[in-house]
C-alpha positions in Angstrom: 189.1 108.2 29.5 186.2 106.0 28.9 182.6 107.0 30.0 182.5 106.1 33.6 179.1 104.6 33.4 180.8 101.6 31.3 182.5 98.7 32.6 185.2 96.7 30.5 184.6 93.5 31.5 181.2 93.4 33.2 178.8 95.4 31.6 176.1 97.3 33.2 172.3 97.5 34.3 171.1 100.4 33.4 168.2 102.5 33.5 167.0 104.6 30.7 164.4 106.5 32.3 164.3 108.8 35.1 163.5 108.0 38.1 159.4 108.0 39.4 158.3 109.0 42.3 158.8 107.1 44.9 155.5 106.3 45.2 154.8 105.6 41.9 157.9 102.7 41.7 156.2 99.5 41.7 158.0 97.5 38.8 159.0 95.0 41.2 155.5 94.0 42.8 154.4 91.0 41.3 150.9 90.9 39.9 148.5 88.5 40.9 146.8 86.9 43.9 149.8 87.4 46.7 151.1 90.8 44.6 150.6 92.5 47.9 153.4 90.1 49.5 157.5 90.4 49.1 159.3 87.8 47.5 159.9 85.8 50.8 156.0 85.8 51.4 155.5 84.7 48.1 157.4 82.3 48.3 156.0 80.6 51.6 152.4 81.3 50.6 153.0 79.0 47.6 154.8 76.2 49.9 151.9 73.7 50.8 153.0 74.1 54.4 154.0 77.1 55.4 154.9 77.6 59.4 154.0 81.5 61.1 155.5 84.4 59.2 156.6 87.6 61.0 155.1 90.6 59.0 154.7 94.0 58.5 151.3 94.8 57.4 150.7 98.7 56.3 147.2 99.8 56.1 145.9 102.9 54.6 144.6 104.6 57.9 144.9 104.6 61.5 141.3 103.4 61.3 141.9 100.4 59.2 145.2 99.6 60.9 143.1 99.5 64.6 140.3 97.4 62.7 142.7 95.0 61.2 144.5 94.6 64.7 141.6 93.7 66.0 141.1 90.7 63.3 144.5 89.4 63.9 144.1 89.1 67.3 140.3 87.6 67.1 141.9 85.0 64.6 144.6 83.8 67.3 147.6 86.0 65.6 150.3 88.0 67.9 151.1 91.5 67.5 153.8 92.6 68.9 154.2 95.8 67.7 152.7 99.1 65.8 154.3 101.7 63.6 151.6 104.5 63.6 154.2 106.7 60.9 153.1 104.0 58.2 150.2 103.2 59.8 151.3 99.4 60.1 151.5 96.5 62.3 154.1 93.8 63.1 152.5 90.8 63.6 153.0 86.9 63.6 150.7 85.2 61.5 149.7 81.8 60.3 151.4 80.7 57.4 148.0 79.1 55.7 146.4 82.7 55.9 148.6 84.7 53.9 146.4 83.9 51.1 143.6 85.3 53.1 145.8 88.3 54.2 146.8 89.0 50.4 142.9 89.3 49.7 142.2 91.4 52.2 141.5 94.9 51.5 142.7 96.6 54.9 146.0 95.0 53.9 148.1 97.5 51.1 151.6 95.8 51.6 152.4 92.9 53.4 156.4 92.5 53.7 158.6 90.2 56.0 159.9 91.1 58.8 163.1 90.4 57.5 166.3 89.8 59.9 169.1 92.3 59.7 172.6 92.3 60.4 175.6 94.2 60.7 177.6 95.4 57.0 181.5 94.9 58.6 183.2 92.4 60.2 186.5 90.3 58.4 189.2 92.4 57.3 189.9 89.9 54.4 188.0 87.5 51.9 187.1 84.5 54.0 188.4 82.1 51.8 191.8 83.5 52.7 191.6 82.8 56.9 195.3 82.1 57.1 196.2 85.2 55.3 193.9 87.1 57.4 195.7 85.9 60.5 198.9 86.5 59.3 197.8 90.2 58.3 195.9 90.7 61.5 199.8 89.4 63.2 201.5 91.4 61.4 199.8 94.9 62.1 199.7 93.4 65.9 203.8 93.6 65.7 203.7 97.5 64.3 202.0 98.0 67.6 204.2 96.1 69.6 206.9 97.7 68.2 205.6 101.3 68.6 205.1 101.7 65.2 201.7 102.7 63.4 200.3 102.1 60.4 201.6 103.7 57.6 198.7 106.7 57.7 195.5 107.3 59.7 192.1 107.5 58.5 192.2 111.3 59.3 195.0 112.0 57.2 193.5 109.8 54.2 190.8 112.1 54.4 192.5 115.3 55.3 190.4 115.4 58.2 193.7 117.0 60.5 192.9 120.0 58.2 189.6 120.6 58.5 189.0 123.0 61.6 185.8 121.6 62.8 185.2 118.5 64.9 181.6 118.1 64.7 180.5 120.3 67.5 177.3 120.7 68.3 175.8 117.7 65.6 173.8 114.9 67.2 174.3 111.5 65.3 171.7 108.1 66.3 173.5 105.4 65.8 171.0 102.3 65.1 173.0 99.1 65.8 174.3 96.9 68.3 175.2 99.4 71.4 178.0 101.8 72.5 180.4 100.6 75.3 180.6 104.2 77.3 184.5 103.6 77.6 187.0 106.9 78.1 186.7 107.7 74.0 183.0 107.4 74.2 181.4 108.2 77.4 181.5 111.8 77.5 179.7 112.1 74.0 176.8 109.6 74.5 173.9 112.0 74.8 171.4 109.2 75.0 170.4 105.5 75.0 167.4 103.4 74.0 167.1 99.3 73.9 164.8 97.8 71.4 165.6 94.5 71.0 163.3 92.3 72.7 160.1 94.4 72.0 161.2 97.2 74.5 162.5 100.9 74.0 163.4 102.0 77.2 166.0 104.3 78.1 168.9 102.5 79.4 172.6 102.6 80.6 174.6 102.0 77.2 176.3 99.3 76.6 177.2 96.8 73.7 177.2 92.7 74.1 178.1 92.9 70.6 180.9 95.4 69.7 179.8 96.1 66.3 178.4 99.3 67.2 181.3 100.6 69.8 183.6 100.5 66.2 181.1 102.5 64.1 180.7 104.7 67.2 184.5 105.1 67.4 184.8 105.9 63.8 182.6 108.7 64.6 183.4 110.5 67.4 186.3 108.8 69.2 188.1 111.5 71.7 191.0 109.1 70.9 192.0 108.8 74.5 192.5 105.2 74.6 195.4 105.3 72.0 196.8 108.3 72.6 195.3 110.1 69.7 196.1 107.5 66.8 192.3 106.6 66.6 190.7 109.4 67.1 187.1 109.5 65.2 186.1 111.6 62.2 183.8 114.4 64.2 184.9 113.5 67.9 182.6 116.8 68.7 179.7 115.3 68.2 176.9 113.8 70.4 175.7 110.0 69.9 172.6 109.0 70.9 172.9 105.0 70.7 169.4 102.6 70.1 170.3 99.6 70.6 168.6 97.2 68.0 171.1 93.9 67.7 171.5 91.4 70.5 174.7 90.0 71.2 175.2 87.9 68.3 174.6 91.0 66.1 170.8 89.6 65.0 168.2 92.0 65.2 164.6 92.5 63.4 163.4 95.1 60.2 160.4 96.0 62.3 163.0 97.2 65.5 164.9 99.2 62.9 161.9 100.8 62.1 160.4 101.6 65.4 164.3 103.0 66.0 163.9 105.6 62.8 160.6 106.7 63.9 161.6 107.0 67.7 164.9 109.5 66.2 161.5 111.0 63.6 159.6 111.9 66.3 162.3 113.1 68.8 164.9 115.0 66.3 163.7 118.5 67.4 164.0 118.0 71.6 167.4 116.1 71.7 169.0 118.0 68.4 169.5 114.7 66.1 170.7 115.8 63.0 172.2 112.3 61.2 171.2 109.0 61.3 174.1 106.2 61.1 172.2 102.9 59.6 175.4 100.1 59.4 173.2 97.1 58.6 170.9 95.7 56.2 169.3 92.3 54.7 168.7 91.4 51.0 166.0 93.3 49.2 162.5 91.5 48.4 160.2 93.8 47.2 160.4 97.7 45.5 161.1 100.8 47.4 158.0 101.9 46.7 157.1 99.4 49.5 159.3 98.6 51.7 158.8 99.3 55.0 162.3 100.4 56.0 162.9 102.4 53.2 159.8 104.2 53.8 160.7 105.0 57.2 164.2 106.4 55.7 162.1 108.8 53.6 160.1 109.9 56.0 163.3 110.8 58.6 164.5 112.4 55.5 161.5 114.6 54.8 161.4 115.6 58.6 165.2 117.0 58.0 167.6 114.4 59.0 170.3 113.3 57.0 170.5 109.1 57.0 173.7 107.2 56.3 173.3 103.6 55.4 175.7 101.1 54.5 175.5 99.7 51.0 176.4 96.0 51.9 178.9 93.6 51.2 178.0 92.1 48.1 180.4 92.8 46.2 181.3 88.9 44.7 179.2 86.2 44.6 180.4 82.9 45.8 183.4 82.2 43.3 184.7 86.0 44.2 183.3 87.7 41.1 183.2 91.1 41.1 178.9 91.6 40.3 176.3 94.1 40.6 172.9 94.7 42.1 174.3 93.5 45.4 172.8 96.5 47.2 170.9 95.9 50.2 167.7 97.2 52.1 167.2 100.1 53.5 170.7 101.1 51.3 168.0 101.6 47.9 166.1 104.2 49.8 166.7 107.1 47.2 167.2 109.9 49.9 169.9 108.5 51.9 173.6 108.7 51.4 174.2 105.0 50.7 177.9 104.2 51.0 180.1 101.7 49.5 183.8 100.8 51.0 187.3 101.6 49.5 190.6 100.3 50.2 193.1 103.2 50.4 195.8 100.5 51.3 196.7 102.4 54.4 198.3 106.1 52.3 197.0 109.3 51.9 197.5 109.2 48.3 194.6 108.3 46.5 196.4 107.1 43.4 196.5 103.5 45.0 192.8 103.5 46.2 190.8 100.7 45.1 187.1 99.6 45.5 186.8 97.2 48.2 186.0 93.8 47.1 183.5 93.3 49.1 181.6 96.4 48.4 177.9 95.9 47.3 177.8 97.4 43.6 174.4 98.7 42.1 171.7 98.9 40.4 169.1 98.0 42.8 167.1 95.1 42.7 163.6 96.1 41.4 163.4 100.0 40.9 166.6 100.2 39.1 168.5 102.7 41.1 172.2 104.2 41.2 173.5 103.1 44.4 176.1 104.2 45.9 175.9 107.4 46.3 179.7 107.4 47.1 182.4 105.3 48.8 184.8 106.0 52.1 187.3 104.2 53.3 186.0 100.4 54.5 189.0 98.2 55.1 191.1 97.1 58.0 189.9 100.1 60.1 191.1 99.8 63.5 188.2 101.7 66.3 187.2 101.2 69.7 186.7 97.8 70.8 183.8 97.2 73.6 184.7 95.6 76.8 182.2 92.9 76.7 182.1 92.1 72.8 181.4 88.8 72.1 182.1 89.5 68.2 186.1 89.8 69.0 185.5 86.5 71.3 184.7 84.7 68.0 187.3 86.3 65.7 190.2 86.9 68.1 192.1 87.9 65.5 190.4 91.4 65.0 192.1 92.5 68.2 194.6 95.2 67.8 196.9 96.2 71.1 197.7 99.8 71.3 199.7 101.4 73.9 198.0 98.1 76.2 194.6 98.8 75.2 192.4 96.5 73.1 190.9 97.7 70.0 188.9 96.1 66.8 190.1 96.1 63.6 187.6 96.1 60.7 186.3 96.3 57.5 183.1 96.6 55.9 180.9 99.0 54.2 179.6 99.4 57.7 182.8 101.1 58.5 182.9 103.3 55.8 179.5 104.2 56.5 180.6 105.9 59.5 183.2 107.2 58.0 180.5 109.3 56.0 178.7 109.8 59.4 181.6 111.4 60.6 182.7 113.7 57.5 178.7 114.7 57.0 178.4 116.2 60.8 181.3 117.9 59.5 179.8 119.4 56.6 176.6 120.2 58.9 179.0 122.0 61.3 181.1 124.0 58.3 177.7 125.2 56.9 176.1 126.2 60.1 178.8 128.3 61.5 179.6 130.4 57.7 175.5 131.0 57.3 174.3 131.4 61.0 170.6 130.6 61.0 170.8 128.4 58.2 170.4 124.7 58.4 171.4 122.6 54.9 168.9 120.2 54.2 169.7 116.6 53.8 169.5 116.7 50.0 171.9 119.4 50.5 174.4 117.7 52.7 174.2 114.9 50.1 175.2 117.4 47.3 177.9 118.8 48.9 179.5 115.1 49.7 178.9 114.1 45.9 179.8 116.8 44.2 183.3 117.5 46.2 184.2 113.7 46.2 187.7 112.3 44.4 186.7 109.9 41.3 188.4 106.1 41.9 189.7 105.7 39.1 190.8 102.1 38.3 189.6 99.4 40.5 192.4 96.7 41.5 192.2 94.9 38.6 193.5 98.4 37.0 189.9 99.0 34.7 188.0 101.7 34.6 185.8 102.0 38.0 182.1 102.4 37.0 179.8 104.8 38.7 178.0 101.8 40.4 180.7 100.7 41.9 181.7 104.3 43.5 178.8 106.6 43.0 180.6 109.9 42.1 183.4 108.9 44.3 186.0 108.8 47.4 185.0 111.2 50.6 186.8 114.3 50.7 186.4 115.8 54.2 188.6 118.5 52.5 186.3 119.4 49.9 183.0 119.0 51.6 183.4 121.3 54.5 184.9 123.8 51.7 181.7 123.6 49.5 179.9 123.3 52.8 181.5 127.1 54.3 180.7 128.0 50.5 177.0 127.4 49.9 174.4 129.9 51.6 171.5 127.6 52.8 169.1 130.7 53.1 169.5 131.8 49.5 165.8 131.7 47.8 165.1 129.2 45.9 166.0 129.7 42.1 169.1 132.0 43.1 172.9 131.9 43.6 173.9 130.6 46.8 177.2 129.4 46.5 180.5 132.0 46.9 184.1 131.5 45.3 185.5 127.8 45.6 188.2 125.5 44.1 186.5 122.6 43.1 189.8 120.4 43.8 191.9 119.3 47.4 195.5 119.0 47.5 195.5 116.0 49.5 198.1 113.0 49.5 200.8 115.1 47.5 199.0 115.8 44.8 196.0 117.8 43.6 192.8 116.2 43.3 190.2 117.1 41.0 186.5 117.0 42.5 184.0 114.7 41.0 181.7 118.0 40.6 179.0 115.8 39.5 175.4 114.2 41.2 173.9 111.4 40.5 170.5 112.3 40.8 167.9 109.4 40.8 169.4 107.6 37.3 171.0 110.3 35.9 174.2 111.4 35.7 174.5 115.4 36.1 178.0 115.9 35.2 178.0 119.7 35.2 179.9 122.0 37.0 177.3 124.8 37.4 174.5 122.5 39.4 175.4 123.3 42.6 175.8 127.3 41.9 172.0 127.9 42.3 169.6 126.7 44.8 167.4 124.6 43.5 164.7 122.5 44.2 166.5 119.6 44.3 168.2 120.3 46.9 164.9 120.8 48.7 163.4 117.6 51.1 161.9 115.5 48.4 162.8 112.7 47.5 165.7 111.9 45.7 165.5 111.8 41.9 162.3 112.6 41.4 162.4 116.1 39.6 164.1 116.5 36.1 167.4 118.5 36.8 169.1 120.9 34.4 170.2 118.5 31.5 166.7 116.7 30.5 167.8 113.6 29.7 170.9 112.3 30.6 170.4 108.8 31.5 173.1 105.8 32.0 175.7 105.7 28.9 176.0 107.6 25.6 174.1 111.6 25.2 174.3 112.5 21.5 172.9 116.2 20.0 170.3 116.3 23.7 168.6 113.6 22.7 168.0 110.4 24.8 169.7 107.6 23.4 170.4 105.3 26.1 172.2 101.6 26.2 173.5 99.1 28.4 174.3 95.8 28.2 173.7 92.3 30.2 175.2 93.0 34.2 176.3 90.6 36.6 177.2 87.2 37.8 176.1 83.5 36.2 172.9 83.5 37.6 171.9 86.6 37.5 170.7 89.0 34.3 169.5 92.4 35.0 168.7 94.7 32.2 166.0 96.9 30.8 165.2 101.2 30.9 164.7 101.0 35.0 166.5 97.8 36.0 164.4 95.3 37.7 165.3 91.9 37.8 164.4 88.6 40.1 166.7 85.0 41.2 164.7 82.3 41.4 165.6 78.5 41.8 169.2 79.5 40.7 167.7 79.9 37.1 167.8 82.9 35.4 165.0 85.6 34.6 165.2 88.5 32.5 162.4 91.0 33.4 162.9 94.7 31.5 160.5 97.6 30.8 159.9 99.9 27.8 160.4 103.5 27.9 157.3 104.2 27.4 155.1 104.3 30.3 152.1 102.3 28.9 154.4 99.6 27.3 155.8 96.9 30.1 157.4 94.1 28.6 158.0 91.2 31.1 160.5 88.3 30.2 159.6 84.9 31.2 161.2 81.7 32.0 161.4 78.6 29.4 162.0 75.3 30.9 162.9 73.9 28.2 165.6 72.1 26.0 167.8 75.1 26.0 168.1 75.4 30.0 167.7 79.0 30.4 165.7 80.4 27.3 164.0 84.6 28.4 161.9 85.6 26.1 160.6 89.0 25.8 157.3 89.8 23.9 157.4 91.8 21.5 154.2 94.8 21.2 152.8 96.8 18.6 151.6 100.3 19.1 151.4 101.3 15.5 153.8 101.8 12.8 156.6 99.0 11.5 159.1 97.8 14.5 157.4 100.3 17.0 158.5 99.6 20.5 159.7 95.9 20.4 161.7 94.5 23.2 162.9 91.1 23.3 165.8 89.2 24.6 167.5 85.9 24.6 170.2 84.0 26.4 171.2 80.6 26.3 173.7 78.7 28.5 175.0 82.0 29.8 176.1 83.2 26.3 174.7 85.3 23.6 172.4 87.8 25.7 171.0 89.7 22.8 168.5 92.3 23.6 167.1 95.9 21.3 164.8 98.5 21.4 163.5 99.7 18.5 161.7 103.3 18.4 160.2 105.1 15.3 162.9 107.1 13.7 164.6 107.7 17.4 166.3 105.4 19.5 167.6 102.1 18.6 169.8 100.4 21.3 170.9 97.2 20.9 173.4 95.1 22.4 174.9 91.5 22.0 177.4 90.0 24.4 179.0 86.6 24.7 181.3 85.4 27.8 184.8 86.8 26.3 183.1 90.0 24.5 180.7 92.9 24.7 179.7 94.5 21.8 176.8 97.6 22.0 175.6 99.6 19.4 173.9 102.5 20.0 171.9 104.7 17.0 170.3 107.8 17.3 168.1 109.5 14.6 
């Protein structure tokens, strides 16, 4: 089989470095006089009339953020709101100052307060409506009938044979609500409403019904339909905070004031996972965003976050394209989950990537996302009473046994799904090792490493490893590797006992994926998870050098680094370079890439002129003949040629037209 990093017909981003520090990933910061803005800022602080912008200002100090408060409000500005974890406000300002705010030294990052919205709704393309009516009829009649589908979620992921239900693991789920129906009342532990600028404990319940599904997916007692949809860890305790209205809107800055509320309460109510189904596009690095941020930081305090990686996954025309990944999904440390269709079987022979499934890199920093996929598609869960999602798309409703339910799909869906299958793991690993608590790098591991590789995707070609991460959930698997791996091992000693790294599961025996995509590389190496190492420690994800040095996207050769990839994604976009960063604008199309070489940054730029879409890279010389040269080309969406020429080392080239992709790849 090919390598699993290539693609046959749509070649890659890729990175050829490892990944930096978080804190150190700023490739996608503009430089300049509004560098400290996102691209949406940008954007209006260049209009010549821009109206009031909601932002989330960070500040390096409680100091400064108290001082700068007090500006805002002197100047006539509203803030409505203050995140003390990043020391940061959320304000609205006026549009002419953003200039002003830019200059202003208090200010380190300036970002949107971008709307977010749910990651799962249609259970088809919606350029196919009357197909999914006719599909959404059709499973209605199995019901009617007293026939169900032709395999449950549980037995695609051989959840019926795992012996634990999630007991004792509390799981915040940050979405629209939880309906407390007969599946769902006796595990809400707790429930917060933050829409509207408030955070008050209240009665659940869900206007929406988005989050009643993801909650159902979860921990369902299955009560409602007589056992057929029962969740993934019905043992576990939800605490719902409630951050979409009705219409499933909600606001970046209530997320974050959601993930620090779970931050600061994880030890007195026993949160262990956090269940993220919702996102919005990404407009600036990770190093800066404010939601990722807050997603490290829950991290680093020991919770394990599960966010959904979007549904991207074809641009207008319905080609398959990459870097559709969205925010907080590119926050290193989380499990960031794409969707698969297992077309209703436990065998996994006939699994596909969903369509709709957001493919990485990420925009700006480059990284591999997802870090796996679970089933996504045509998932039927609990439907809320009062949803007024199912009043818009009737034909979601699924009648079982006279009860209404949803049926769904969406990487929002599988997201849960994960949710589910990692309070498993949590469980497994708590009750072999008493005393011992897995960290969330940990809990990642153990759901890469055991996962089931996709294969083919449904147009039967090889399934790239940013389209699935290192593969399909095995609930199997990861509470096996979770009973087998010692959490209170020291550090830099053996810590896992005896396993089988492969599930008999759908008839057949599946081999594990035993690999980790850690940061940008690829550790494909049975052995990594057989000592505890720091990686598996709470830092952040893909910022330590693991035990191959420099295994990076694509081709390895005698341990050296030679790295390649070729141009990525749909018409108007072109990402490439060694940490993929890349930017739309005006539906043109710029090429930006980096060197290896720290202190070499090569920016494309955009020609306007006879040739509509001329990048040019500039080409710099450090000493010695063809030293470090990067440049690139494309014209009318054809003949993207792009090399890298290193002294005696690496020399990656690659040409590609629209029928054929050709790389070559030398080594010294």
């Amino acid at each position: 089989m090919k390598d699993r990093f290539s693609a046959p017909r749509l070649a890659l981003a890729v990175a050829a470095t490892l990944v930096l520090p978080l804190t150190a990933q700023a490739s996608g910061r503009a430089s300049g006089r509004y560098s400290k803005l996102d691209r949406v800022l940008r954007e209006a602080a260049a209009s010549p009339s821009p109206g009031p912008q909601r932002v989330i200002i960070q500040t390096r100090s409680a100091a400064e953020r108290a001082a700068l408060k007090k500006a805002l409000l002197s100047h006539g500005d509203v803030v409505e709101a203050e995140h003390p974890s990043l020391n940061a406000l959320t304000a609205v300002v006026h549009g002419e100052d953003l200039g002003a705010l830019a200059a202003d030294p208090t200010a380190t990052v300036v970002s949107s307060d971008s709307d977010v919205s749910v990651t799962g709704v249609t259970p088809v393309k919606k350029t196919k409506a009357a197909t999914a009516r006719k599909n959404a009829r059709g499973i209605q009649q199995l019901f009617e009938t007293g026939r169900a589908l032709p395999t449950s979620l549980r037995e695609t992921l051989g959840v019926d044979r795992v012996a634990y239900t999630g007991a004792g693991i509390g799981v915040a789920i940050i979405d629209s609500g939880i309906d407390p129906n007969k599946d769902l009342a006796d595990s809400i532990s707790g429930f917060w409403d933050f829409t509207g600028g408030s955070s008050a404990p209240v009665a659940a319940y869900d206007d929406y019904g988005h989050g009643t599904h993801v909650a159902g997916l979860i921990a369902s007692s299955g009560h409602l339909s007589k056992g057929e949809f029962r969740g993934v860890a019905p043992g576990v305790r939800l605490f719902g905070l409630k951050v979409l209205d009705g219409q499933g809107r909600g606001r970046s800055s209530d997320v974050l004031r959601a993930i620090d509320f779970v931050v600061a309460n994880r030890n007195t109510k026993g949160i262990d996972v956090i269940n993220l189904s919702l996102g919005h596009p990404i407009l600036e690095s990770a190093a800066t965003d404010p939601l990722v941020l807050a997603i490290e930081r829950a991290v680093r305090a020991g919770l394990v976050v599960v966010v959904a990686a979007g549904n991207v996954g074809t641009d207008r025309a319905g080609n398959a394209g990459y870097a559709g990944i969205l925010s907080p999904g590119n926050a290193p440390s989380a499990i960031t989950v794409g969707a698969v269709d297992t077309k209703n079987t436990a065998f996994h022979g006939d699994d596909r990537i969903a369509w709709f499934s957001s493919r990485g890199p990420t925009w700006y920093d480059g990284f591999a996302k997802p870090d796996v996929v679970a089933p996504g598609v045509g998932l039927v869960s609990d439907a809320a009473r009062s949803s007024s999602l199912l009043n818009v798309f009737p034909q979601l409703v699924v009648t079982k046994s006279g009860k209404r339910f949803a049926m769904l799909s969406g990487t929002s869906m599988a997201a849960a799904v994960a949710t589910g299958v990692a309070s498993l793991a949590i469980e497994a690993n708590r009750s072999a090792h008493p005393g011992g608590y897995p960290t969330p790098n940990t809990v990642k591991a153990m759901l890469q490493y055991s996962a089931l590789p996709v294969l083919v995707s449904k147009k039967l070609d090889e399934t790239d490893s940013l389209s699935q991460g290192t593969g399909e959930l095995n609930a199997i698997g990861a509470v096996q590797l979770a009973e087998a791996i010692n959490p209170r091992a020291r550090l830099n000693e053996g810590w896992a006992q005896f396993f089988v790294p492969a599930t008999f599961i759908g008839g057949v025996v599946e081999p594990w994926s035993q690999e980790l995509i850690w940061g940008s590389e690829l550790i494909s190496n049975a052995s990594v998870i057989a000592t505890h190492s720091s990686i598996f420690e709470n830092i952040v994800w893909g910022t330590l050098r693991a035990d191959l040095d420099n295994i990076v996207w694509g081709t390895l050769a005698d341990f050296d680094n030679i790295v390649w990839g070729t141009d990525a994604v749909w018409a108007s976009h072109v990402v490439w370079g060694d940490r993929t960063v890349g930017m739309r604008l005006e539906g043109e199309n710029i090429v930006w890439g980096t060197l290896c070489d720290a202190e070499n940054i090569v920016w494309g730029t955009l020609s306007r002129g006879d040739f509509d879409n001329i990048v040019r890279g500039t080409a710099l010389r450090t000493g010695g003949d063809l030293d470090n040269i990067v440049w690139g080309t494309l014209r009318d969406t054809e003949n993207i040629v792009w090399g890298t020429v290193r002294d005696s080392e690496n020399i990656v080239w690659g040409t590609s037209t629209t029928t054929t992709t050709v790389t070559t790849n030398g080594g010294r």
